[in-house]
C-alpha positions as CSV (number, residue, x, y, z in Angstrom):
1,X,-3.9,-8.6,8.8
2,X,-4.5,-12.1,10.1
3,X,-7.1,-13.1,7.1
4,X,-8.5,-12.4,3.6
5,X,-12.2,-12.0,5.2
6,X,-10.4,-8.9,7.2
7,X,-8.7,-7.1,3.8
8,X,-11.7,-4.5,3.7
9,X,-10.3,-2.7,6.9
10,X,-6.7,-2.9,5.6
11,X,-7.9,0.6,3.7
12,X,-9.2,1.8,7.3
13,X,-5.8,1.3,8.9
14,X,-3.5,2.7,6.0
15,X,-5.5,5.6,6.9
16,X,-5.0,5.9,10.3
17,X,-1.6,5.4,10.5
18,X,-1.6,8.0,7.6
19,X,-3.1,10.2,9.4
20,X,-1.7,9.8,12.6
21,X,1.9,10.1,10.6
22,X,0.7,13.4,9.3
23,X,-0.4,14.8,12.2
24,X,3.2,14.1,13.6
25,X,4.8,15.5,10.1
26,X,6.7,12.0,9.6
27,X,7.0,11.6,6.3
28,X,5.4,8.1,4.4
29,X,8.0,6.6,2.2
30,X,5.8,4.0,1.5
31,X,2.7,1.4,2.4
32,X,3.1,-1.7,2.8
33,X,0.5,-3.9,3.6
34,X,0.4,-7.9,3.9
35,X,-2.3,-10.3,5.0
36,X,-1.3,-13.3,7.4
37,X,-1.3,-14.2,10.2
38,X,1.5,-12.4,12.9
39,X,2.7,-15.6,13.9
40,X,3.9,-16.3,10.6
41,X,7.2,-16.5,10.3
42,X,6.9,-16.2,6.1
43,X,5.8,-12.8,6.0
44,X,7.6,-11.4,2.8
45,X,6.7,-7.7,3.1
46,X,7.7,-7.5,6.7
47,X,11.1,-9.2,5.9
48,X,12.0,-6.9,3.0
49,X,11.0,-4.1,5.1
50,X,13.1,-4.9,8.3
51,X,15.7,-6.1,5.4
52,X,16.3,-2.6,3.5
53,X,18.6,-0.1,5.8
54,X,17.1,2.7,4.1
55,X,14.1,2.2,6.2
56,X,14.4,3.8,9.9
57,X,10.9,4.1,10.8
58,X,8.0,1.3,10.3
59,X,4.7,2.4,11.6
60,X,2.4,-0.1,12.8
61,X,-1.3,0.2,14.2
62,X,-1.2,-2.3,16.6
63,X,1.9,-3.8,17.9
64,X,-0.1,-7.6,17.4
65,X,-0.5,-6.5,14.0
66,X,3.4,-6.7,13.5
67,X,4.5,-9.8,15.7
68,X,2.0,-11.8,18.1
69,X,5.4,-12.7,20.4
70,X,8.4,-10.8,20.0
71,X,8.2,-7.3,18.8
72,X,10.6,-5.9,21.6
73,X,13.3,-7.8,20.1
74,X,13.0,-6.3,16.9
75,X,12.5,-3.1,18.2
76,X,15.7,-3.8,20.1
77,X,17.5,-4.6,16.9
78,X,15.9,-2.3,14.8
79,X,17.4,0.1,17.7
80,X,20.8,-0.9,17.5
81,X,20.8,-0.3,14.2
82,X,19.4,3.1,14.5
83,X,15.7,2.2,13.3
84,X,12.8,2.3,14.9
85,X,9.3,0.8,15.8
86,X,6.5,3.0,16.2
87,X,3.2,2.1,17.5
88,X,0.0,4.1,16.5
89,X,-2.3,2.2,19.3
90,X,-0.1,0.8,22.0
91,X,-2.7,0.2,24.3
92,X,-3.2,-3.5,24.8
93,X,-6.9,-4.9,25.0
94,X,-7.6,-7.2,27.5
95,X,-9.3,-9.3,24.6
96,X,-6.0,-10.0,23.5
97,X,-4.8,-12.7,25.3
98,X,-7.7,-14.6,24.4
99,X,-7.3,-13.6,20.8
100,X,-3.7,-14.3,20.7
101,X,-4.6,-18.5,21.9
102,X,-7.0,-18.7,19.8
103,X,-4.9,-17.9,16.8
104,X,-1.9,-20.2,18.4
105,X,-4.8,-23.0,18.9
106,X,-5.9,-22.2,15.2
107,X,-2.2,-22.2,13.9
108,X,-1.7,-25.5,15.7
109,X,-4.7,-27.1,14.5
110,X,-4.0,-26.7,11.2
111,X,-0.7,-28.2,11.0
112,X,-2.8,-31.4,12.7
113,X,-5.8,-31.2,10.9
114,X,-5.6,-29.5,8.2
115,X,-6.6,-25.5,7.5
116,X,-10.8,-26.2,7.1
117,X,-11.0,-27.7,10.5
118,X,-8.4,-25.7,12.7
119,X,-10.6,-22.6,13.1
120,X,-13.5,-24.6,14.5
121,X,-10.9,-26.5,17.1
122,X,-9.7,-23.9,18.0
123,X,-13.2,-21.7,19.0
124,X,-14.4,-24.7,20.6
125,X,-10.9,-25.3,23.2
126,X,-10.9,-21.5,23.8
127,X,-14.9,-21.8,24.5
128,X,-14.4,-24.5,26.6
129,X,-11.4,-23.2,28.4
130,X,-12.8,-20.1,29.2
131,X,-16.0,-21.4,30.5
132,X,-14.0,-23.3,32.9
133,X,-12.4,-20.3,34.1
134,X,-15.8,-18.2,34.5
């Protein structure tokens, strides 16, 4: 989850991916969820979870959900290693793209101008960026 205003459908996805575990007969060890952003490399749940060998499947909803940029080389590890990545939703939205620059534009921002600012930046150089193209 990329923010606290999002937490309510946290419950919503721990569902789905509970349900489309079941309906596979995977077993779920366990749920871990963690709100931040998927550009953030300090994500503590993810790390103990790609840390513990005991773990050979995660299950994601969306692959952005895990890692914005990236995600094929931890699948790639996680495969040498005889783990694996599974993605409940793999289809990519074409809404993406401008989803993931606007949450490397609001990243950005807030290193430069602080974290109360940096959302608005952002929205207004992905407005004005996309206008341009249209």
């Amino acid at each position: 989850m990329s923010s606290a205003d999002q937490k309510a459908d946290l419950d919503r996805q721990v569902a789905r991916v509970a349900t489309w575990c079941g309906e596979r007969s995977l077993p779920v060890g366990r749920v871990v969820t963690e709100v931040g952003s998927a550009l953030n490399g300090d994500r503590r749940e993810l790390s103990a979870l790609l840390g513990d060998p005991g773990v050979s499947t995660i299950v994601v909803e969306h692959r952005g959900r895990f890692a914005r940029f990236g995600a094929e080389y931890v699948e790639a590890v996680l495969a040498a290693h005889g783990r694996r990545l599974l993605v409940v939703d793999p289809v990519e939205v074409d809404d993406d793209l401008v989803g993931d620059m606007t949450e490397i534009l609001t990243s950005l921002c807030a290193r430069l101008y602080g974290h109360q600012t940096a959302a608005d930046r952002a929205r207004r150089a992905v407005a004005a960026a996309t206008e341009d193209a249209g």
